[in-house]
C-alpha positions in Angstrom: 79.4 0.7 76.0 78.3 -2.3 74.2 74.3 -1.2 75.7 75.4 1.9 74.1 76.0 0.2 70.6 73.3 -2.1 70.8 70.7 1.5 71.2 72.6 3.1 68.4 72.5 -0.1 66.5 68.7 0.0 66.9 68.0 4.0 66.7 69.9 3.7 63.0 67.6 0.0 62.4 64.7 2.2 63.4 65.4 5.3 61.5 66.5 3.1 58.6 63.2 1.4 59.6 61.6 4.7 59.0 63.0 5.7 55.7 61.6 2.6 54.0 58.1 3.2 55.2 58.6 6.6 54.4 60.2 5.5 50.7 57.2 3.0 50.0 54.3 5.7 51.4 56.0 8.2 48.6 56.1 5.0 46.0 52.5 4.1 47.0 51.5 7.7 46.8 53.6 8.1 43.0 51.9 4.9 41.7 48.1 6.4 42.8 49.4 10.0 41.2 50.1 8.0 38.2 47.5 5.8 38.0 45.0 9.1 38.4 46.9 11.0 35.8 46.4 7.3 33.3 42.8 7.4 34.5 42.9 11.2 33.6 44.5 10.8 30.3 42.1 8.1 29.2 39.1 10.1 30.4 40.6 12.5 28.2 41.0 10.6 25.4 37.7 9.3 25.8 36.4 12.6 25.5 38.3 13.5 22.6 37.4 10.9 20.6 33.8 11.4 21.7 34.1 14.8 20.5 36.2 13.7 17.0 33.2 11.5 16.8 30.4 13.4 17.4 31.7 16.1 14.8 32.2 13.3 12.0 28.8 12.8 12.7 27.1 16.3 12.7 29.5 16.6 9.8 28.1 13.6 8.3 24.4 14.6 9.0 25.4 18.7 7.8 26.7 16.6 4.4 23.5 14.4 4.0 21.1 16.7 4.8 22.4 19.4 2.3 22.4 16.5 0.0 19.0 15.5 1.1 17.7 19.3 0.7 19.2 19.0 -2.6 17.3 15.9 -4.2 14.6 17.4 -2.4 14.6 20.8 -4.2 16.0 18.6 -7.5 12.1 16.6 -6.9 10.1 19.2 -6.3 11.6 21.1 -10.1 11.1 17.7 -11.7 7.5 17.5 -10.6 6.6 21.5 -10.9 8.0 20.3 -14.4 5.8 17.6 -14.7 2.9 19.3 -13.3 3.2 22.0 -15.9 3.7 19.3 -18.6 0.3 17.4 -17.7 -2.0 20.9 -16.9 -0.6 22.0 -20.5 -1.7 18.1 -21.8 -5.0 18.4 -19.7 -5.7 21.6 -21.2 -4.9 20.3 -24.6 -7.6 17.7 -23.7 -10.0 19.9 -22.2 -10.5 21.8 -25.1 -11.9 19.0 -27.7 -14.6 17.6 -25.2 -14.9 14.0 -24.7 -17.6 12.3 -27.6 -19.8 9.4 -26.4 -20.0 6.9 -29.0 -22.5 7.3 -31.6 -23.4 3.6 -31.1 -24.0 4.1 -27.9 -26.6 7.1 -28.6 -28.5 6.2 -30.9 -31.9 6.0 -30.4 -33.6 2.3 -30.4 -37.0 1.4 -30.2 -38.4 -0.2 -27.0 -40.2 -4.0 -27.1 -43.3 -3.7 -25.8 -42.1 -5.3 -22.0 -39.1 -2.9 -22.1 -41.6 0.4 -22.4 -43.6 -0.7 -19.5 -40.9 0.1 -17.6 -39.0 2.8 -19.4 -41.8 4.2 -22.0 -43.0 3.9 -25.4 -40.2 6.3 -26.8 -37.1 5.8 -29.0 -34.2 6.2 -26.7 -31.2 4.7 -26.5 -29.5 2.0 -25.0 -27.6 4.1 -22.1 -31.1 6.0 -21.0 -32.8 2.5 -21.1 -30.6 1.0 -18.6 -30.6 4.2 -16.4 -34.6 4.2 -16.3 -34.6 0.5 -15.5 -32.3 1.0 -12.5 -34.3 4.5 -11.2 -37.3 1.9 -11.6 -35.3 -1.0 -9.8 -34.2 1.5 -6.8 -37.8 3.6 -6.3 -39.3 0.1 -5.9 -36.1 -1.4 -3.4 -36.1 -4.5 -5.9 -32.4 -5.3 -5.4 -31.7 -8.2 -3.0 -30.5 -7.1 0.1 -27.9 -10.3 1.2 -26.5 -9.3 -2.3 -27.4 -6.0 -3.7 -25.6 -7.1 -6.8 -28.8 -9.1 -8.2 -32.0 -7.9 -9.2 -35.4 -9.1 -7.9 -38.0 -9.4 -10.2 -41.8 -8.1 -10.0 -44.7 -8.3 -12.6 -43.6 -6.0 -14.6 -40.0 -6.9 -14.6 -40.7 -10.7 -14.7 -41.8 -10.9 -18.5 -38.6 -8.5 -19.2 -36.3 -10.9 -17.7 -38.2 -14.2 -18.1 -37.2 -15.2 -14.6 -37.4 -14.2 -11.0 -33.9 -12.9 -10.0 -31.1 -11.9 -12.0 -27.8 -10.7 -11.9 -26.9 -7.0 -12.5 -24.6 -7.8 -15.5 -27.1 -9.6 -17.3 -29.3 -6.5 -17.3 -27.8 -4.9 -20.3 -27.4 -8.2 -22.3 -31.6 -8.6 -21.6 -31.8 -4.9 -22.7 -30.4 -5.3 -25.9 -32.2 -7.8 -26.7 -35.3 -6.0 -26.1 -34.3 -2.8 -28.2 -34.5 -2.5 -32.1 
């Protein structure tokens, strides 16, 4: 009898034996079920606010972009505006025509160097310049490491009074050559 309580002693240690494992295999598998439904939930969440965030932002970029369209359209009436504006000043303009200065066209007459190059006629000071340069260019006289000064030939030589000068000096040595 006693062998008989000692197996019963141990079938109930084993069974008992059993239950536990059993109990921590359905705890094990409640804590993975839980921690996949957290995992679930904060994947979730995640997504929400991904989504809550993404719609603040196409919100956001709908909102600034109607603004945007509205400066835009706001611009472009301000500068049709002032397009008008100037095209009604330019015409304003256009109609009494630009008047050179009467200074300027009067007609001088040559020194005797002066009309070798540009001619024995009264002209004035603005054609004298301009037949001086055509003669400068048709004969390459400028220098060519600096095309801002003028090389002088025979002709040019007794109008300037020196071999080379400077392209701003030529109207000073003009006027002086033009009464």
């Amino acid at each position: 009898m006693a062998k008989k309580k000692v197996a019963k002693k141990k079938a109930t240690k084993k069974k008992v034996a059993k239950k536990k494992a059993t109990k921590k295999k359905v705890a094990k598998k409640k804590k993975a079920t839980k921690k996949k439904v957290a995992k679930k939930k904060k994947a979730t969440k995640k997504k929400v606010a991904k989504k809550k965030a993404t719609k603040k932002k196409v919100a956001k970029k709908k909102v600034a972009k109607k603004k945007a369209t509205k400066k835009k359209v706001a611009k472009k009436k301000k500068a049709t505006k002032k397009k008008a504006t100037k095209k009604k000043a330019a015409k304003k303009k256009t109609k009494s025509k630009r008047k050179p200065n009467a200074a300027f066209m009067k007609a001088l007459t040559p020194s005797s160097e002066l009309a070798a190059v540009v001619g024995a006629k009264d002209l004035p000071r603005t054609q004298a310049i301009k037949k001086i340069w055509d003669y400068i260019k048709k004969r390459d006289l400028q220098n060519p490491k600096n095309r801002r000064n003028i090389l002088a030939d025979d002709t040019l030589k007794k109008l300037f009074g020196k071999k080379e000068i400077t392209m701003f000096e030529l109207a000073k040595i003009v006027n002086k050559h033009l009464s």
